[in-house]
MIMARRO-531827 format. One record per residue (C-alpha): chain; z, y, x; residue number from 1. Coordinates in pm, whole numbers, always signed. Each point is the difference from the previous one (the first is absolute). Example, Ala and Ser with C-alpha at 12.3 -4.5 7.8 and 13.67 -1.06 7.14 Angstrom:
BEGIN
SITE:ch:c3:c2:c1:i
SITE:A:+780:-450:+1230:1;
SITE:A:-66:+344:+137:2;
// end
This chain:
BEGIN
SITE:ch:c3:c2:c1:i
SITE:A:-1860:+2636:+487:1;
SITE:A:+315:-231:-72:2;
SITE:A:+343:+107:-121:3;
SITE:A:+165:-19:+356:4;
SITE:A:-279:+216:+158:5;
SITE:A:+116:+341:-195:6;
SITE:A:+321:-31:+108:7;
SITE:A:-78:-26:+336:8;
SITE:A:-254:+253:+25:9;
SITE:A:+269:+222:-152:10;
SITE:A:+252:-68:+255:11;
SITE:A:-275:+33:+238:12;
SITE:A:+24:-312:+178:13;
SITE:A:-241:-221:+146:14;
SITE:A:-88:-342:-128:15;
SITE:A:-253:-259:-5:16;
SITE:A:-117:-148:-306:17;
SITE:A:-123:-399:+42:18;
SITE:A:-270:-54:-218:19;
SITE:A:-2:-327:-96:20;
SITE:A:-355:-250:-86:21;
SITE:A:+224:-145:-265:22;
SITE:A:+373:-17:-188:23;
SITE:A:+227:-72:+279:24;
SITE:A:+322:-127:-144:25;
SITE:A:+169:-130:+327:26;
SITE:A:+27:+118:+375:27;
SITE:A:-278:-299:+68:28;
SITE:A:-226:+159:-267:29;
SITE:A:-14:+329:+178:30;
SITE:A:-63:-165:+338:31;
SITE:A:-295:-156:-149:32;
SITE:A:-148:+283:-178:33;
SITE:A:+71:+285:+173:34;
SITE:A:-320:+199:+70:35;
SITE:A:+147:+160:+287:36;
SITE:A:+212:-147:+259:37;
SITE:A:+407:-32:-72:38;
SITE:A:+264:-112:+225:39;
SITE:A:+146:-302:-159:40;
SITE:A:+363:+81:+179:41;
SITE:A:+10:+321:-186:42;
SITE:A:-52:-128:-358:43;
SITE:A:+325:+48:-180:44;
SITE:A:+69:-94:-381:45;
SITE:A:+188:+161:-316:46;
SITE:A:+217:-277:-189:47;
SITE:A:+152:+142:-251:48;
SITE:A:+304:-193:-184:49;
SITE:A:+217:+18:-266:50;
SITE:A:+386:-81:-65:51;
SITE:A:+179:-139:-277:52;
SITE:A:-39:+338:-187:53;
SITE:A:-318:+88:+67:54;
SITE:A:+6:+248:+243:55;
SITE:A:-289:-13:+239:56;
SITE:A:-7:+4:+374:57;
SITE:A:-281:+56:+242:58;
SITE:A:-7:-169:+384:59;
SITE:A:-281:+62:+239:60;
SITE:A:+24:-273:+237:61;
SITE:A:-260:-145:+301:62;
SITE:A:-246:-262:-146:63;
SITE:A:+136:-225:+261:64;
SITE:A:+303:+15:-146:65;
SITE:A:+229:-161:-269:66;
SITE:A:+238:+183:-201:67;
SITE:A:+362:-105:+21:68;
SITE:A:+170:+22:-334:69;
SITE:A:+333:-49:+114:70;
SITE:A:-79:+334:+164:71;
SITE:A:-124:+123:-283:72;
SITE:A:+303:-71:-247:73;
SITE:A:+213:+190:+278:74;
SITE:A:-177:+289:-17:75;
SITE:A:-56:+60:-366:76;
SITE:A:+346:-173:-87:77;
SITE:A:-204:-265:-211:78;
SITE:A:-211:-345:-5:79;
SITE:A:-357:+107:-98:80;
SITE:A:-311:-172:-71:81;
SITE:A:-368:+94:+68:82;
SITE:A:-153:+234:-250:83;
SITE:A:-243:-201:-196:84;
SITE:A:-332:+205:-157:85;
SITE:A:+142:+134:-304:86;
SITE:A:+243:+169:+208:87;
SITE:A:-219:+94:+312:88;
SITE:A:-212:+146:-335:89;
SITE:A:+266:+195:-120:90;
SITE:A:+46:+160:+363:91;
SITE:A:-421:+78:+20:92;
SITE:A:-74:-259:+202:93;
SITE:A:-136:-399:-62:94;
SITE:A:+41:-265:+281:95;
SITE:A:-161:+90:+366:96;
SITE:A:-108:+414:-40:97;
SITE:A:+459:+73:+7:98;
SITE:A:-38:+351:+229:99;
SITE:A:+284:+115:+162:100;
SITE:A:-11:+392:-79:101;
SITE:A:-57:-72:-357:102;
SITE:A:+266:-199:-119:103;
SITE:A:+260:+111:-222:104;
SITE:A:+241:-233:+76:105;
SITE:A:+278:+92:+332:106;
SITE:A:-197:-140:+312:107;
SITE:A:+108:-149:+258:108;
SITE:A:-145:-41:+366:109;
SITE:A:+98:-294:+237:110;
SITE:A:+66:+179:+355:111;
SITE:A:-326:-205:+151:112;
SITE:A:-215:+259:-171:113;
SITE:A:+124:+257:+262:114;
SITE:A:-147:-205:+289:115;
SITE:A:-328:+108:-75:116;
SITE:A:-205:+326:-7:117;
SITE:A:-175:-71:-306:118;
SITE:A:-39:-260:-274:119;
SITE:A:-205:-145:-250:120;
SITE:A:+130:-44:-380:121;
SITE:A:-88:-52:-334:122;
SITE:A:-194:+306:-177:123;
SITE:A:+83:-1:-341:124;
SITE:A:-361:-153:-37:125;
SITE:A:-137:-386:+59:126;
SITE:A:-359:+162:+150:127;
SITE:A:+224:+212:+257:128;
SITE:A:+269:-21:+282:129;
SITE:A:+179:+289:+126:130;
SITE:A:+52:+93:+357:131;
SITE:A:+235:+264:+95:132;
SITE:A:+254:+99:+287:133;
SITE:A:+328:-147:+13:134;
SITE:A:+140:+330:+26:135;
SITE:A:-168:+139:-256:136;
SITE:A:+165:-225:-302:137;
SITE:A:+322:+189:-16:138;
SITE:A:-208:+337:-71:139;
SITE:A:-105:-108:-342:140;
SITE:A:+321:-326:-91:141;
SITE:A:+333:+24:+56:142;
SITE:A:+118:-364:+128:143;
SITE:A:+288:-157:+156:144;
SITE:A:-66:-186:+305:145;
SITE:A:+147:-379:+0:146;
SITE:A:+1:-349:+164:147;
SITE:A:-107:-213:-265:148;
SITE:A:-256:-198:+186:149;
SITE:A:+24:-430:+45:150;
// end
């Protein structure tokens, strides 16, 4: 059982876990190796940055999609950079397994994420995806809901 599992059997929720037949480190990667079938249009991503101070961010944003870091600097109030692996370390997490529910850092959401039922994310584990209702995410993060997509 992975991390994210016990806290959403504790909030009783239901969830899919993706297993993987190898690391998957981008969207593609899953594609590719899932065992099971997933619906590319519902594969989001965690990005996590950090600003001039070193306060962490987290946005889960479509695949598809680029994140706008004009947007970005308006929301947190400053230019940021992508977290490189000492800091995605330092936050539990190395390139490509970032999960949603775990991170530490304030999330954020893009508003496409509410277009869907569910969606497919990063696990907290390279072997593993997570699936899990849209609904659902606010029952175990708080997250602010933006428009920080390209």
């Amino acid at each position: 059982m992975i991390e994210v599992e016990k806290i959403l059997i504790k909030n009783n929720l239901k969830y899919r876990i993706i297993k993987l037949k190898g690391k998957a480190i981008s969207a593609e990667d899953v594609i590719e190796n899932a065992v099971d079938n997933v619906n590319e249009d519902e594969i989001f991503k965690t990005i996590i940055v950090v600003d001039k101070n070193k306060k962490k961010y987290a946005f889960l944003v479509n695949r598809h999609r680029m994140v706008d870091f004009g947007k970005v600097k308006e929301i947190v109030g400053s230019k940021v950079r992508l977290a490189n692996d000492v800091e995605l370390k330092e936050e539990g997490f190395e390139p490509g397994n970032v999960c949603p529910v775990l991170v530490k850092a304030l999330l954020f959401v893009d508003k496409e994420l509410f277009e869907f039922k569910k969606f497919n994310c990063g696990s907290g584990d390279l072997k593993h995806g997570l699936e899990m209702n849209v609904s659902d995410l606010k029952k175990v993060k708080n997250y602010e809901v933006v428009d920080v997509e390209r």
